[in-house]
C-alpha positions in Angstrom: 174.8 -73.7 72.2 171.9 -71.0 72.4 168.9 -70.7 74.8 165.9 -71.1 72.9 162.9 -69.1 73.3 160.3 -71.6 73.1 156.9 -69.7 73.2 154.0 -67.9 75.7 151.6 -71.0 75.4 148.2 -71.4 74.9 147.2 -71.1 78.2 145.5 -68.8 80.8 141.8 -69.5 78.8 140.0 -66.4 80.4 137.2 -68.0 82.5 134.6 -65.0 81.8 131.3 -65.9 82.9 127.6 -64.5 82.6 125.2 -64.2 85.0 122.2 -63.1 83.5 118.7 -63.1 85.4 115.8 -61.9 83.0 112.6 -60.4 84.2 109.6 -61.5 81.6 110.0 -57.8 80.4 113.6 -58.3 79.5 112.5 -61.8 77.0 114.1 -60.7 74.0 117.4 -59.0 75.3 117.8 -62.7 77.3 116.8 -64.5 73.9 119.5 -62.3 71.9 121.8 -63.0 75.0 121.7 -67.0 75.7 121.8 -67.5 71.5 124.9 -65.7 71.4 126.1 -67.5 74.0 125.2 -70.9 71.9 127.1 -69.6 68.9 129.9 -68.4 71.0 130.3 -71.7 72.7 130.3 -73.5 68.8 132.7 -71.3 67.7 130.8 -69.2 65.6 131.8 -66.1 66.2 130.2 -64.2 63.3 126.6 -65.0 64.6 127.9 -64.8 67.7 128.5 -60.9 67.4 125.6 -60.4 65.6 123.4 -61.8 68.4 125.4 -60.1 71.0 124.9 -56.9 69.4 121.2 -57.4 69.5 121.2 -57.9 73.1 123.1 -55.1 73.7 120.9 -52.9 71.6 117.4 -54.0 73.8 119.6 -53.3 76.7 119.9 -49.9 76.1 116.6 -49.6 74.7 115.3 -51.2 78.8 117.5 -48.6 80.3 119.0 -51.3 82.4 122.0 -50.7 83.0 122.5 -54.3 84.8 121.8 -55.6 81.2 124.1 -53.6 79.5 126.6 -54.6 82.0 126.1 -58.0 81.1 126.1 -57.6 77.4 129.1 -56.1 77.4 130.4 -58.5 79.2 129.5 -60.9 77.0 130.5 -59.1 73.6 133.7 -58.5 75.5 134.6 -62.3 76.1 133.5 -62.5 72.6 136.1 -60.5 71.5 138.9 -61.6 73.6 138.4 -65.1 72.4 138.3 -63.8 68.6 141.5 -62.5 69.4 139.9 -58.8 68.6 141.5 -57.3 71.8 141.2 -53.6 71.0 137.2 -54.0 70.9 137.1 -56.5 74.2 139.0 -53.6 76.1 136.2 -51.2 74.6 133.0 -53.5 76.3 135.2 -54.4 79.3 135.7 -50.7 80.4 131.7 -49.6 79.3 130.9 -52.7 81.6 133.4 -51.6 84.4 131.9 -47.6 84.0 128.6 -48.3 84.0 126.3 -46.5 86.6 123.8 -48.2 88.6 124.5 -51.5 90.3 123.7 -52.2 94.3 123.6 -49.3 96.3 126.3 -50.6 98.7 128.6 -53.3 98.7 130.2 -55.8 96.3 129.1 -55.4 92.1 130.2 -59.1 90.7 129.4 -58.2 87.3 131.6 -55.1 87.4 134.4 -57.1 89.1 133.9 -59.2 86.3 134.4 -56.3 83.7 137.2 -55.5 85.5 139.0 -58.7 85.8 138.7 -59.3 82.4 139.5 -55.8 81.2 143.0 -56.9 83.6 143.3 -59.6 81.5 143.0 -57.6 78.1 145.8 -55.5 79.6 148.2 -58.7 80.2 147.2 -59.7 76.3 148.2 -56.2 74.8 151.3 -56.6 77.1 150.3 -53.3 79.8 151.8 -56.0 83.0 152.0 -53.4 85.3 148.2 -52.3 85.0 147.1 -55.6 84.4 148.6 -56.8 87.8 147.3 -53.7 89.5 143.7 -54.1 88.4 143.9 -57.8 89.3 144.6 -57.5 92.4 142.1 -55.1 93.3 139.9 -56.8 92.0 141.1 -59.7 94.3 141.1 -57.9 97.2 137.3 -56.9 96.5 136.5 -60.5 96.4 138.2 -61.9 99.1 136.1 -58.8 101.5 132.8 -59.8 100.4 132.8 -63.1 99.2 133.5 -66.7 100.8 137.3 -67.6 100.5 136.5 -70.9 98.4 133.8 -68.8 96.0 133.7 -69.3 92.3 134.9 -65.5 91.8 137.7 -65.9 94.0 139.4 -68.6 92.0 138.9 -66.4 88.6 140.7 -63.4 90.1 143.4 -66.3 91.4 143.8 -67.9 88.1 143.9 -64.0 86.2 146.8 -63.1 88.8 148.7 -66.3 88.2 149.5 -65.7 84.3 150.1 -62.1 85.2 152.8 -63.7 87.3 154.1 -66.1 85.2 154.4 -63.7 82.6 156.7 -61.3 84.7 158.6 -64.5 86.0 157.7 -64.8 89.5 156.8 -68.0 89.8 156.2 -68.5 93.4 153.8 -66.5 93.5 152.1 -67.6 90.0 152.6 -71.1 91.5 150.7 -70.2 94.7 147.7 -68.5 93.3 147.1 -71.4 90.8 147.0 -74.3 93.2 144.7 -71.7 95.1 142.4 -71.6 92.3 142.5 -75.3 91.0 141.3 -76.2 94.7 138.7 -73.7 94.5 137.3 -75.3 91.4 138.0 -79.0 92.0 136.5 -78.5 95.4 133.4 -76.7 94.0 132.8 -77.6 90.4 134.1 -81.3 90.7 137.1 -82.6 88.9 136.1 -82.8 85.5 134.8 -79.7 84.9 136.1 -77.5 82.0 137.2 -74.7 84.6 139.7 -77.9 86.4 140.8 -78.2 83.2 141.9 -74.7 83.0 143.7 -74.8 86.6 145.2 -78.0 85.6 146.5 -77.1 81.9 148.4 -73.8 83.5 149.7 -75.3 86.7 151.2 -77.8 83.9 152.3 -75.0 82.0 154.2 -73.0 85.0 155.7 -76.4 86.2 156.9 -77.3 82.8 158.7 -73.9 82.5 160.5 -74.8 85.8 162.0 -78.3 84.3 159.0 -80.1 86.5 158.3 -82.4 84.1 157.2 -85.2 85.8 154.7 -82.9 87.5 153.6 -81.4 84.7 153.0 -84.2 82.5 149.7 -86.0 84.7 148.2 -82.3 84.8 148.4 -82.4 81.4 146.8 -85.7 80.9 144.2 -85.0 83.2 143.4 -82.0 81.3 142.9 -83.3 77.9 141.1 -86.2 79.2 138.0 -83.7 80.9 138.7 -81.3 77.5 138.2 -84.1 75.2 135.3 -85.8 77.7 133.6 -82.6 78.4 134.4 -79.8 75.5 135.2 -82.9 72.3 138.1 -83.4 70.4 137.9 -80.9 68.0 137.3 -78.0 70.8 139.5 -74.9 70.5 140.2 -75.7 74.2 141.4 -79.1 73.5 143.7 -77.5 71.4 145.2 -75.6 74.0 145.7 -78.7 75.7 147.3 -80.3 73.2 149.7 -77.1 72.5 151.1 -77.1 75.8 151.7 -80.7 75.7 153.5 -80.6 72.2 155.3 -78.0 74.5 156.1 -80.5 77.4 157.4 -83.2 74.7 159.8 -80.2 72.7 161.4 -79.6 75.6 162.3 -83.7 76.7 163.7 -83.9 73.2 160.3 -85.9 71.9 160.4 -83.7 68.7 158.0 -86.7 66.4 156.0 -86.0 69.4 155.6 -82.3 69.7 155.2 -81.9 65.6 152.5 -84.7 65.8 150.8 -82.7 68.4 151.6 -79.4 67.4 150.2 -80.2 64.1 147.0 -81.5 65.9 146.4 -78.2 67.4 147.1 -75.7 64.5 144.2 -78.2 62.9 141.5 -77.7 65.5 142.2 -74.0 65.6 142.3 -73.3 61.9 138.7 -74.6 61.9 137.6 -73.1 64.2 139.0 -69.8 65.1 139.5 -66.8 62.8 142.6 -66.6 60.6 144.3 -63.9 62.5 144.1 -65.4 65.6 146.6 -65.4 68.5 146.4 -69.0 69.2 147.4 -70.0 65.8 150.0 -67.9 65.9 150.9 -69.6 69.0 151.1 -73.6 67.4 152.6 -72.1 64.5 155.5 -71.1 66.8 155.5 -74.5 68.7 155.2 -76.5 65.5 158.0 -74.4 64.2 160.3 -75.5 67.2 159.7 -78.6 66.5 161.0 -78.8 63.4 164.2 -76.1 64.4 164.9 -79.0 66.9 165.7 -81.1 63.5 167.4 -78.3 61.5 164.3 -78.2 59.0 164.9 -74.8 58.5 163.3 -74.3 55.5 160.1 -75.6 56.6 160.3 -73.1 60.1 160.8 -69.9 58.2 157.0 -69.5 56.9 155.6 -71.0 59.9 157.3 -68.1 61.9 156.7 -65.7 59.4 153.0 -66.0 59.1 153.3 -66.0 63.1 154.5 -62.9 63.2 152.3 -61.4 60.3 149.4 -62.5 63.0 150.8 -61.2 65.9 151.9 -58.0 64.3 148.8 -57.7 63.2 146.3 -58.5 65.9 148.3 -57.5 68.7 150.5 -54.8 67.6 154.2 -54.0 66.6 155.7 -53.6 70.4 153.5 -56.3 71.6 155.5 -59.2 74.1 154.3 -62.3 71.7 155.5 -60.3 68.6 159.1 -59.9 70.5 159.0 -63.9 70.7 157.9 -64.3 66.7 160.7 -61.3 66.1 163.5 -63.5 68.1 162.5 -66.7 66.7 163.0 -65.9 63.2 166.1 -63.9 63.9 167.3 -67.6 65.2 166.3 -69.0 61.6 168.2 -66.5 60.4 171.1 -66.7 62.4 171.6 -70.3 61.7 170.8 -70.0 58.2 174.0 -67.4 58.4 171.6 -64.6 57.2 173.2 -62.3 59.6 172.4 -58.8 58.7 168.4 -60.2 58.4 168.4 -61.3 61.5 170.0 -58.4 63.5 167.8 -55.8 63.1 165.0 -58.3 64.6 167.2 -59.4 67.4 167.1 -55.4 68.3 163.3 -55.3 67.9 162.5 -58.1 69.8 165.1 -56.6 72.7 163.7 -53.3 72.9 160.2 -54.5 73.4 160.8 -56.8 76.2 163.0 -54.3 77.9 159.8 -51.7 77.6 157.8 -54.8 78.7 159.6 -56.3 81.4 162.4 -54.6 82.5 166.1 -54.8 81.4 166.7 -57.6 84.4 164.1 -60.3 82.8 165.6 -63.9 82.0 163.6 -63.0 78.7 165.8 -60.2 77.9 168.9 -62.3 79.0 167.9 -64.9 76.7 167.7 -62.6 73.6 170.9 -61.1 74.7 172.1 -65.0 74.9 171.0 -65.7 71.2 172.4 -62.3 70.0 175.2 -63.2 71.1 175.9 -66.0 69.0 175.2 -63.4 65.9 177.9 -61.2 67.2 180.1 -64.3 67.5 179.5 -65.6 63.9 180.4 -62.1 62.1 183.4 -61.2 64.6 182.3 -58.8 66.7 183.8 -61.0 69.4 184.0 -57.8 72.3 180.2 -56.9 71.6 179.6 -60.3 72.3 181.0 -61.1 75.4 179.5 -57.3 76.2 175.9 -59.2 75.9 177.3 -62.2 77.2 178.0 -60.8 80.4 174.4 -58.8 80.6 172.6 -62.6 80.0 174.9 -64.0 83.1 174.4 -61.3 85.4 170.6 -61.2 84.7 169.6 -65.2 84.8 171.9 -65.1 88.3 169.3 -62.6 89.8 166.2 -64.7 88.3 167.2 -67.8 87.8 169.7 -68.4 91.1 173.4 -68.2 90.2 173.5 -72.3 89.5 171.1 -72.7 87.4 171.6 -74.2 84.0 170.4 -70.9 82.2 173.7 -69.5 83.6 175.7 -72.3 83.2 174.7 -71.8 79.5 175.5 -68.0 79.2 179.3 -68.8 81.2 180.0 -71.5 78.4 179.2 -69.6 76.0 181.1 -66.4 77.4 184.5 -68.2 77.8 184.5 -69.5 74.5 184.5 -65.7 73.6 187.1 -64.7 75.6 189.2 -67.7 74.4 188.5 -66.7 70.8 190.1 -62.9 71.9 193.1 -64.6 73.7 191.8 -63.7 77.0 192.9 -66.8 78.7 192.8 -65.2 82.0 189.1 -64.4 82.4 188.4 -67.6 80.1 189.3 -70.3 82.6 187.7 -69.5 86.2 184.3 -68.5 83.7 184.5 -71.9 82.2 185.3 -73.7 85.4 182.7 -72.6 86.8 179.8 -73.4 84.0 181.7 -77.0 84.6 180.9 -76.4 87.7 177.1 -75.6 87.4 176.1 -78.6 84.9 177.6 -80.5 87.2 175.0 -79.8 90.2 172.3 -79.2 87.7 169.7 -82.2 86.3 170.4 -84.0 83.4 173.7 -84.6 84.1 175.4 -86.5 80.6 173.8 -83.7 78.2 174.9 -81.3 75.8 175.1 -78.2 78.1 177.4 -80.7 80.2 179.8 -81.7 76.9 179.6 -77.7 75.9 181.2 -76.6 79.1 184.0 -79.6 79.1 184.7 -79.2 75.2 185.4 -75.2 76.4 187.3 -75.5 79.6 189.1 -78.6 77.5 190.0 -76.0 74.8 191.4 -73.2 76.9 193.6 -75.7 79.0 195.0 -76.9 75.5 195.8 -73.2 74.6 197.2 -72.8 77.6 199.6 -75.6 77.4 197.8 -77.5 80.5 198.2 -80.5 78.5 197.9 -82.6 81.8 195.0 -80.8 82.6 193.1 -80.7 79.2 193.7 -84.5 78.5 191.2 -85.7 81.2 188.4 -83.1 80.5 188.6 -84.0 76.5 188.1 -87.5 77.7 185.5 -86.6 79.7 183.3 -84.9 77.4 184.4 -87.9 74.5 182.8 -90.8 77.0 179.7 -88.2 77.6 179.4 -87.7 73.5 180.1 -91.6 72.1 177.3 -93.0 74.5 175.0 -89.9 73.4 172.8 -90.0 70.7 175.0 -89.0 68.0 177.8 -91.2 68.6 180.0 -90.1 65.3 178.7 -86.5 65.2 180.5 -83.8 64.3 181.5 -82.7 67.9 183.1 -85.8 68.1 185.0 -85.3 65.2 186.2 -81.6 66.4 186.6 -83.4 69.8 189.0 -86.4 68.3 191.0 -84.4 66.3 191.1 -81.8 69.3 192.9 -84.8 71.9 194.8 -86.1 69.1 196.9 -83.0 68.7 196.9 -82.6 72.1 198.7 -86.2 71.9 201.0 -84.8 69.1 202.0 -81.4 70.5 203.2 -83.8 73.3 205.3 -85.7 71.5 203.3 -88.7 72.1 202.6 -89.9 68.3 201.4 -93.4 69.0 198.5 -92.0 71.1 197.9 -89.1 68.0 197.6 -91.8 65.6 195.6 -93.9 66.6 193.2 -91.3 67.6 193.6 -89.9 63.7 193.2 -93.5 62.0 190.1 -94.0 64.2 188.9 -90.9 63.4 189.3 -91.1 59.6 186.0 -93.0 58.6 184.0 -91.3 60.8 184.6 -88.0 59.2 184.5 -89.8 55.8 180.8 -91.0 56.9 180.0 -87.6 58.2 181.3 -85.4 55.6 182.2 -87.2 52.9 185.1 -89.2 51.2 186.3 -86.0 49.2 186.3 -83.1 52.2 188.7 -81.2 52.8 188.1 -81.7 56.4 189.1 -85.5 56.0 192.0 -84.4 53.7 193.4 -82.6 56.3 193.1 -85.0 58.9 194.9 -87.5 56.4 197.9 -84.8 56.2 198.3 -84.5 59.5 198.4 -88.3 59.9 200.9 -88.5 57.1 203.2 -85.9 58.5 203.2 -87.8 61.6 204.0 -91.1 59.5 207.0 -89.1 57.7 208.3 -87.8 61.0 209.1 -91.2 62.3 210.4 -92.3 58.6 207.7 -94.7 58.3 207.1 -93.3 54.4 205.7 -96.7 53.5 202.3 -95.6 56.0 202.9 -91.9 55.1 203.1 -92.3 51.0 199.9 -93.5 50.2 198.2 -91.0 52.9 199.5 -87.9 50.9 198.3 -89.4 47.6 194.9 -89.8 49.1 195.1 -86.1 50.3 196.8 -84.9 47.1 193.9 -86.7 45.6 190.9 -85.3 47.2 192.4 -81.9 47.1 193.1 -81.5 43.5 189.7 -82.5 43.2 187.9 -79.8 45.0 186.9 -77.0 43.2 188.6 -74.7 42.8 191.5 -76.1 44.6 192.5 -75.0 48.0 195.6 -73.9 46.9 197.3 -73.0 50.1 196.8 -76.6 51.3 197.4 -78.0 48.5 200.7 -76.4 47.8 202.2 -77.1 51.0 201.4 -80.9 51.1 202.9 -81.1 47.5 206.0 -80.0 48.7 205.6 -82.0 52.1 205.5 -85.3 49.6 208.2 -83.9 47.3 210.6 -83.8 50.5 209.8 -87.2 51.4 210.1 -88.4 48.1 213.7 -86.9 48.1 214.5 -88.5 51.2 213.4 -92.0 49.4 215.6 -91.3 46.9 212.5 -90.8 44.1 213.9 -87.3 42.7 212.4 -87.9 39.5 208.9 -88.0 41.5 210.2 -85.1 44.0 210.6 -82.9 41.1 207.2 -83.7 39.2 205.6 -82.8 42.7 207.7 -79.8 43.0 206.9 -78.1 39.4 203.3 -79.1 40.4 203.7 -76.5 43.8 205.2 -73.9 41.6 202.7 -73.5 38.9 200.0 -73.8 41.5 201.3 -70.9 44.1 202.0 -69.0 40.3 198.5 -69.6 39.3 198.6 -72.0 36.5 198.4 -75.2 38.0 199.9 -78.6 35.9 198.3 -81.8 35.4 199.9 -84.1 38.9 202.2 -87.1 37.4 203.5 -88.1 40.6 200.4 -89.4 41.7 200.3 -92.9 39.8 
């Protein structure tokens, strides 16, 4: 069981405004200005450029440098919402340079430069300046303007994704409700601008497990973005991207596809090909279908995501660290270890620049690399990251939350797998523990911890002990949604040696007869899985002389082994000679001897046509 990285949302829509008052004098810069404007707001961002440019130009043809403050502005916002960062930072920082302005006092349209220049910063992933510039600009605000001001609640709403992005959420939290209020209060409730507040305050709740909070936001938001903006507005889309997000997350995967898909389709018409926000619904979209194993289908979606944000953004960018670890997870589970590795790496690097090695980002790479490191043996470097994901998601996430419950299952299976029995159980006992408290109570995380706890009980010989917690987790899995799945298989066959090893074969059987058709149904009839669930039943069969159950069991097995290709020679060799002693026993020598001959060539390498089995 991994913790997925699910995706930096389309959210945080940069509310960058223009303020433009033209003298007569100034008629064609405010012409050039209000038609880019137009074309910006229809999306097309071509003549959008062109006219902004224009503007710009009679700007500093006036010698205003009020106008060229607001053109650059403009072009700026432009740019960011092209996606075209690197020349938004380049108007942003004229606009925040420029001379001129009142003589004393507060300059709103170079606040404005500079809260959006703070917001170019949090986009190319510089959170430290991005905060710092923020919050001055904040603090200008709040000294010269009225504490419910339309200004105000930009700088709040700039600061909150900074904050969300560095994973303080209290503090995100705090300055979004601040700014929602502003605009509700001021702007009415269906105004685009709610809709921004609304759509991340959804967004931070959702990543807290608050889904029933999030989920009205949500609504709310796409009903004023649908109402005020149209269906088919890159802003809608962002609605609808977060709440493909919100459904992922519940399980609704239909849901979150349907939506997801939605999305991509608005964007792809109307934003540029490169740009971040299809990156972004490819990567939702692509969860969506991870959630069903469709695999193949993922890969290109996250490859083209990462082409874009590699691209656009740049190598050591925080999005491109999510596209990096999200395809590494393809390849992981695709077993395409030494692919995915090197991306894993990647990926960890940049958010340990970005963040800081004690992020619950970077523990939840370290959590998926893990599971690499587990699948190709390297068991010690494993628990090594293991530990590094526990002891960072205790210091973000609180030391019982499910995050860490996650990391301590998954760290006691490793010790388990290196005989470290020891340091296995309290660790596993513990993540018990934690799913216990947390929501969601029958759930997978809660089956994971019992199945491992369960496990190292049983290898410790705690029969007594492991029997109730295997029962446990079966009760949790058979009212689940995958009543026969394959974990309860492993969990069935798991209790029923327990049962055996205990000399309690009645209980074993049963367990292994019941057992039987389900792996049949989820395998198939022919796997060796189910042929070696039939040997073990037929060994317990011959144990207690009962060869009239156990015969026709080994034929079966002999059966469906000899019919594998190539053989499983090991297997099949000792359950010939399993047979062949029973046989003897039954007084069938003739038989014993056929079965016998049939070993001997096999473990020699030239393996006879099988005459006993008739």
């Amino acid at each position: 069981m991994v913790h997925r990285l699910r995706g930096w949302w389309c959210v945080g829509i940069a509310c960058f405004g223009l303020t433009a008052v033209a003298s007569a004098d100034e008629a064609l810069w405010k012409l050039y200005l209000d038609q880019s404007q137009v074309y910006r707001r229809k999306g097309a961002v071509q003549d959008a450029e062109r006219a902004g440019l224009a503007a710009l130009a009679e700007a500093e043809k006036s010698g205003s440098q009020n106008d060229v403050v607001l053109s650059c502005n403009s072009l700026g916002a432009l740019y960011y919402e092209a996606g075209r960062y690197a020349d938004a930072e380049k108007q942003f920082q004229r606009a925040a340079a420029a001379e001129g302005g009142p003589a004393t006092g507060y300059d709103a349209e170079k606040a404005r430069a500079m809260n959006n220049l703070g917001l170019v910063y949090l986009k190319t992933g510089r959170l430290q300046d991005s905060e710092r510039l923020l919050v001055q600009v904040l603090e200008a605000r709040e000294k010269s303007l009225p504490s419910d001001h339309l200004e105000i609640a930009e700088s709040l709403n700039s600061l909150a994704e900074v904050y969300s992005t560095q994973g303080k959420n209290a503090e995100s939290e705090s300055a979004q409700r601040r700014a929602l209020a502003i605009w509700e209060k001021t702007l009415g409730e269906d105004d685009p601008k709610t809709a921004i507040g609304l759509n991340n305050l959804g967004t931070l709740l959702t990543t807290e497990g608050r889904y029933a909070e999030a989920e009205p936001l949500f609504r709310r938001a796409l009903r004023i973005d649908e109402k005020r903006l149209g269906a088919e507005h890159p802003r809608t889309a962002a609605t609808l991207c977060n709440l493909a997000e919100w459904n992922l997350r519940q399980g609704l995967y239909e849901q979150a596809e349907a939506l997801g898909r939605r999305a991509l389709a608005i964007q792809e018409e109307t934003l540029p090909p490169n740009h971040p926000d299809i990156a972004t619904s490819l990567n939702n979209v692509a969860m969506a279908l991870r959630a069903r194993h469709d695999y193949t289908d993922e890969e290109p979606l996250l490859t083209r995501a990462l082409k874009i944000r590699e691209t656009v953004l740049g190598p050591n960018h925080g999005d491109t660290a999510l596209s990096l670890n999200n395809l590494a997870d393809v390849y992981r589970l695709e077993g395409r270890y030494a692919e995915a590795e090197p991306l894993y790496r990647r990926a960890l690097t940049i958010w340990e620049a970005q963040l800081g090695p004690e992020h619950s980002t970077v523990a939840a790479v370290c959590n998926n690399f893990a599971d690499l490191l587990r699948r190709v043996g390297r068991h010690q470097e494993a628990i090594e990251m293991l530990q590094k994901a526990a002891v960072v998601w205790q210091k973000t996430e609180g030391s019982e939350s499910r995050v860490v419950g996650t990391a301590l299952t998954n760290l006691s299976q490793e010790y388990a797998t290196e005989h470290q029995l020891a340091a296995a159980e309290p660790v596993a006992e513990r993540a018990v523990a934690i799913m216990e408290k947390s929501p969601g109570k029958n759930d997978s995380d809660l089956v994971a911890a019992l199945l491992s706890l369960a496990t190292i009980y049983h290898a410790e010989q705690r029969y007594a002990a492991a029997e109730p917690v295997y029962r446990r987790a079966l009760s949790i899995l058979t009212k689940g949604p995958e009543p026969e799945g394959r974990t309860v298989i492993v969990t069935m066959v798991n209790l029923a040696e327990l049962y055996r090893v205990q000399g309690r074969n009645t209980d074993a059987e049963a367990l292994y007869e019941t057992v039987i058709p389900i792996e049949e149904k989820s395998f198939s009839p022919q796997d060796a899985t189910v042929s070696q669930t039939i040997c073990t039943l037929a060994e317990l069969y011959r144990q207690e002389d009962r060869f009239d159950r156990a015969e026709p069991l080994y034929r079966r097995a002999v059966a469906i082994m000899q019919a594998q290709q190539p053989p499983e020679s090991p297997a099949l060799v000792r359950t010939l000679k399993t047979f062949a002693a029973m046989l003897r026993r039954m007084k069938r020598k003739a038989e014993a001897v056929t079965l016998e001959a049939q070993a001997k060539a096999i473990s020699q390498g030239h393996a006879l046509t099988a005459s006993g089995n008739h």
